[in-house]
C-alpha positions in Angstrom: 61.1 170.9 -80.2 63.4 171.2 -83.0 63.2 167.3 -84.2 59.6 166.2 -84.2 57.9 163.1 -85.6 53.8 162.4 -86.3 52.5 160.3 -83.0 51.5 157.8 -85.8 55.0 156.3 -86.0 53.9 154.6 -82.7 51.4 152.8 -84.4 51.2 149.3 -82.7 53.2 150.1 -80.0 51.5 149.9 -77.3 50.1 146.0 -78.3 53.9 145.1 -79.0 54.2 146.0 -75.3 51.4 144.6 -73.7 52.2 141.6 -75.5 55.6 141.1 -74.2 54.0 141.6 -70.5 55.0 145.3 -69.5 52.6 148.3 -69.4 52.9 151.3 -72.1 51.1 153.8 -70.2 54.0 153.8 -67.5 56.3 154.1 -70.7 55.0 157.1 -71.7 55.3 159.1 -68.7 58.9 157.7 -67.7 60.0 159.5 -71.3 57.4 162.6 -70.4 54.7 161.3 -73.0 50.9 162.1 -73.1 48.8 158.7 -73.4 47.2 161.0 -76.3 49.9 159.6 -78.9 48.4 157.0 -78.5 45.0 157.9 -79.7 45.8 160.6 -82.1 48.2 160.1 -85.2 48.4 163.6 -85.8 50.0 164.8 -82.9 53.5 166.3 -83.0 56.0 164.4 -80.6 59.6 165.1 -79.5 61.6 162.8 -82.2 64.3 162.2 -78.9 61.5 161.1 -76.8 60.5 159.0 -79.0 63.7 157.3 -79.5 64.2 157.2 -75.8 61.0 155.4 -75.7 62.0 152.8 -77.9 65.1 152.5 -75.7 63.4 152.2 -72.4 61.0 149.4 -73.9 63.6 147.3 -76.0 65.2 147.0 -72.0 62.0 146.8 -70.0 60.7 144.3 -72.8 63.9 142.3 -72.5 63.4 142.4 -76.5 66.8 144.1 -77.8 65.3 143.3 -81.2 61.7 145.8 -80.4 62.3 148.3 -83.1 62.8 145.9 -85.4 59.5 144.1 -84.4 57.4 146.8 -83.9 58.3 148.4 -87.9 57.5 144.8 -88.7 54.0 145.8 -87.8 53.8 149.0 -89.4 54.1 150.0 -93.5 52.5 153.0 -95.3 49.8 153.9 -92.4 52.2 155.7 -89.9 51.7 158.5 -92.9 48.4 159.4 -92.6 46.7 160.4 -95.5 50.1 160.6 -97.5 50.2 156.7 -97.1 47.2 157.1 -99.4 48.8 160.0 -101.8 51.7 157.6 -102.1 49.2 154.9 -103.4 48.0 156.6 -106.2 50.8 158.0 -107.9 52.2 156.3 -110.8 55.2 154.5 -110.1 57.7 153.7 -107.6 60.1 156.4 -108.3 57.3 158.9 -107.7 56.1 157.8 -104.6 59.7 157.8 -103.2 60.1 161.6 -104.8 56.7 162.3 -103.0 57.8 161.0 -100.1 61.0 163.1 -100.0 59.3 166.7 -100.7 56.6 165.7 -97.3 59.4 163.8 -95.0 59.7 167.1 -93.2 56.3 167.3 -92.3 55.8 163.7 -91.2 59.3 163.4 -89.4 61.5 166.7 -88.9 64.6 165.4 -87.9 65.3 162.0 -90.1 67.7 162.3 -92.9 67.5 160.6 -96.0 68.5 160.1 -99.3 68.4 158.3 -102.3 71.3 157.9 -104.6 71.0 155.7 -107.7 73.3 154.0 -110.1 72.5 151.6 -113.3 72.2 148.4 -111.2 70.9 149.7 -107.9 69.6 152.5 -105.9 70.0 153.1 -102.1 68.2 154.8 -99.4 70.3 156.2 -96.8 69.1 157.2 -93.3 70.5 159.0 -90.2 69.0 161.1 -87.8 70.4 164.7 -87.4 70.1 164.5 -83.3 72.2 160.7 -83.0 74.4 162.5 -80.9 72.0 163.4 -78.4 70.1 160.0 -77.9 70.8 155.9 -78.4 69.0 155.7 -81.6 69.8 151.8 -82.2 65.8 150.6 -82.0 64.7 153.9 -84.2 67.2 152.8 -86.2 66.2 149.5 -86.8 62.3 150.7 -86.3 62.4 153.3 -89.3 64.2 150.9 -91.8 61.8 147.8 -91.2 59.1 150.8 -91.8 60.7 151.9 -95.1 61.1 148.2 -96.1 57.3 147.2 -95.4 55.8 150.3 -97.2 57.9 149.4 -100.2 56.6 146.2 -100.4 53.2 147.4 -99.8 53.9 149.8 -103.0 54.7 147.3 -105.2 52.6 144.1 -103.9 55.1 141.8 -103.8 57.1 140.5 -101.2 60.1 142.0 -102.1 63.7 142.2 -99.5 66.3 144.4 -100.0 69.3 143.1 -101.7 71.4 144.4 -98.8 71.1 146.3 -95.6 73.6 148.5 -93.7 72.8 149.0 -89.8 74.7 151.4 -87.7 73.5 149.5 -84.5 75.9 146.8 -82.8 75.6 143.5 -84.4 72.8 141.7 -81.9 73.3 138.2 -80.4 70.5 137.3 -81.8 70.0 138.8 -85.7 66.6 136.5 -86.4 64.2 139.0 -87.0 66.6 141.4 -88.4 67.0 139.2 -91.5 63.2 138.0 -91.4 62.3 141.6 -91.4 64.9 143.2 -93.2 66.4 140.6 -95.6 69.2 137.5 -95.6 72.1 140.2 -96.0 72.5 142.6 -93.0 75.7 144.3 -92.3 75.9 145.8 -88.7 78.2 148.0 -87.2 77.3 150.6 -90.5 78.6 154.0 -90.9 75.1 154.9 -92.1 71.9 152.7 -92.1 71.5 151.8 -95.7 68.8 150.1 -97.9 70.0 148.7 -101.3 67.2 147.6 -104.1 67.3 147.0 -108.0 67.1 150.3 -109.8 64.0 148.7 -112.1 62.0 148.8 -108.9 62.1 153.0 -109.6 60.3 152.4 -113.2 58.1 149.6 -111.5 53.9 151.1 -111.1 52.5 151.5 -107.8 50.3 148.4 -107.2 49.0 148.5 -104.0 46.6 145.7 -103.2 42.9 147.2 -102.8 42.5 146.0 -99.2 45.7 148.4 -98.1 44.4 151.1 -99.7 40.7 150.4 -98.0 43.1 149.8 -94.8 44.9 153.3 -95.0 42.2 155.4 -96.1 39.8 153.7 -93.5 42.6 154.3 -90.8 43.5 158.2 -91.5 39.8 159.2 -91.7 38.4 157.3 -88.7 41.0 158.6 -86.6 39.6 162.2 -87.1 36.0 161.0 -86.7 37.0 159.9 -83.3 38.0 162.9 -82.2 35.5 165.1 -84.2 32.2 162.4 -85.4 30.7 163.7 -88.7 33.3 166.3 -89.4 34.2 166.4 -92.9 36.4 169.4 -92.4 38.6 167.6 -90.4 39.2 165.3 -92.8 39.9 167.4 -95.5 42.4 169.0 -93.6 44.3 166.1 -92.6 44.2 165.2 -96.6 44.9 168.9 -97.3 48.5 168.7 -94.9 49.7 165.3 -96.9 48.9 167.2 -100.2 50.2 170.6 -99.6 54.0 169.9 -100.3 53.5 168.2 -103.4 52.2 171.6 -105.1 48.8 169.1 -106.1 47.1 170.4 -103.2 43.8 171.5 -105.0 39.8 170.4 -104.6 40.4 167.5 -107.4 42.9 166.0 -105.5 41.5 166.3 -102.0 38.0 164.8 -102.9 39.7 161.9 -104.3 41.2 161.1 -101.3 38.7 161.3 -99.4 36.6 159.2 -102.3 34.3 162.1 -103.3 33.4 164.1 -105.8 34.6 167.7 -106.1 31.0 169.1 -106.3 29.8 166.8 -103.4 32.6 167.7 -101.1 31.7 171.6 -101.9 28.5 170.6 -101.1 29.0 168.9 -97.9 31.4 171.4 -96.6 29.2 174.6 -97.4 26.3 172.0 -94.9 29.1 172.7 -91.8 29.5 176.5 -92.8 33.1 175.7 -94.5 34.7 175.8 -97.6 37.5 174.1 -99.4 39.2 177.3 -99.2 38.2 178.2 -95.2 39.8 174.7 -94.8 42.8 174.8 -97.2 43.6 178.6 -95.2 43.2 177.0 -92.0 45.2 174.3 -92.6 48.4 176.2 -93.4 48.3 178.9 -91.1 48.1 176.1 -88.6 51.0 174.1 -90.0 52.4 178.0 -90.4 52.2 178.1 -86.9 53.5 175.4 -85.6 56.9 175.3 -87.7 57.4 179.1 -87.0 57.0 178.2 -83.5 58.8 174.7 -83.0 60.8 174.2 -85.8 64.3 175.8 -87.0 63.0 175.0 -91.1 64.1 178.4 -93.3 61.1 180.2 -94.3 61.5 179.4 -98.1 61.5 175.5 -97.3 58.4 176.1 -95.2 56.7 178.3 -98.1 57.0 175.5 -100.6 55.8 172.7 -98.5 52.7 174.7 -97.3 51.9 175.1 -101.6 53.4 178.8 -101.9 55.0 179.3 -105.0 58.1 181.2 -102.9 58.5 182.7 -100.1 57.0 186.4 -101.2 54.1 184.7 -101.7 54.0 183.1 -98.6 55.0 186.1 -96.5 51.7 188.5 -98.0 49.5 185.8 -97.1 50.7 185.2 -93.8 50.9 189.1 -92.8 47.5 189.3 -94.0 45.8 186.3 -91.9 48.2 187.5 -88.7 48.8 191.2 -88.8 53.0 190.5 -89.0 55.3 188.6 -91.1 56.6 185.1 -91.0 60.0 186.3 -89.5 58.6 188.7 -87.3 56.4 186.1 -85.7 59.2 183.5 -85.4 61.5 186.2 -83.8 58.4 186.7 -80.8 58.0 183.1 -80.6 61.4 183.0 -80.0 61.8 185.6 -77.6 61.7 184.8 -73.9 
């Protein structure tokens, strides 16, 4: 699984589907998907299934225009608890810069890039396996997503001044332009997103009830699967945080709206710690990259909060007996 995405970026999915009168579960397992995306955020999925997914229901559907309308129902919660890290930084610009150094994390596999000028910046998008899979609705999908959680940033309902779609132009382009904007271009070498360079300088305003909303929404999804369990999530804070190099106690307890000395507290109460949990949390990101991911062991240091890859390579030998590369290399053999 060498492009993987956060099950979260189905969010609403399977309503979008039930309300156009087909069945999601039978979805699933047509593209070789566990009915668990749907119930865990945090689960790592094939990025090529998932785009095959969106395929198979735009056709089934008889909704050409379904990744469009299902990022129409999604914004800064298919993050997790980096939709919330995002929230309280200061301005735009630095939640797009956050959102940059953790991509990898939340979607191995999407490329993306913004490039500014006096009047304008751009985001540019493509996906590094397009070759391999139809990726007109994920297309579609993750620009509508980019567009609603910069809106949500800013609190105002904001379009992009143009829009660039490497899809076929649709016979119908309604809820491209409701979603995406008046001025959408199709047939795109690259799927591009154009907005007024102030926006960069402009503070992060995020209306109280969205930051209720996606706080409410990454912590409740680990009390379903584990009731009462702070430690879970702290960890699920602690992966948002890590890449950022802000991953301390401070930061954690104000996401999950505590303070430090409380959240000690209440861990030491479920024989943990903040730095049992911050340990566990990157060997098991450690882990899963080394395992299922082609990332270069520096990359991976720095977004699990090493401060290179030395660093990261004594800790890791020490919590598994053998280095980073040694344990890729057995992963990898057959």
């Amino acid at each position: 699984m060498n492009n993987f995405v956060r099950s979260g970026s189905l969010s609403g999915f399977s309503e979008l589907v039930r309300e156009l009168g087909q069945e999601p579960e039978r979805l699933l397992r047509e593209t070789g998907l566990s009915q668990a995306v749907m119930h865990s955020p945090d689960l790592y999925i094939p990025y090529v299934a998932m785009a095959e997914l969106l395929e198979l229901a735009a056709v089934r559907c008889n909704a050409p225009d379904f990744g469009v309308r299902l990022g129409n129902r999604q914004g800064l919660e298919v993050l997790g608890a980096l939709g919330s890290c995002l929230c309280i930084q200061a301005t735009v610009g630095d939640a797009m810069q956050l959102l940059q150094r953790n991509m990898d994390f939340h979607a191995h596999g999407l490329l993306w890039e913004i490039n500014t000028s006096a009047s304008h910046f751009e985001i540019d998008l493509r996906f590094a396996f397009a070759l391999e899979v139809n990726c007109d609705q994920l297309n579609a999908l993750t620009l509508a997503v980019f567009a609603q959680g910069i809106r949500q940033l800013h609190n105002v309902d904001l379009l992009p001044l143009e829009v660039g779609l490497q899809i076929p132009r649709p016979a119908n382009t309604q809820a491209y332009e409701d979603v995406l904007g008046g001025t959408v271009r199709y047939d795109q070498p690259i799927n591009r997103m154009s907005y007024p360079a102030t926006l960069l300088e402009q503070p992060v305003a995020v209306e109280q009830r969205w930051r209720n909303h996606l706080t409410l929404q990454w912590r409740t999804g680990w009390q379903r699967l584990a009731p009462n369990n702070l430690a879970r999530q702290v960890e699920s804070a602690i992966d948002a945080l890590l890449p950022t190099g802000e991953c301390n106690l401070a930061m954690v307890a104000k996401l999950v709206e505590m303070h430090p000395r409380s959240l000690q507290q209440r861990l030491q109460t479920q024989n943990s710690s903040f730095a049992h949990t911050l340990k566990s949390a990157r060997l098991r990101l450690a882990k899963h990259h080394l395992t299922s991911s082609t990332i270069d062991l520096t990359t991976l240091a720095l977004n699990l909060g090493f401060a290179d890859l030395t660093a990261f390579s004594r800790a890791f030998k020490q919590w598994t007996g053998m280095s980073p590369r040694k344990w890729r290399q057995q992963a990898d053999a057959p």
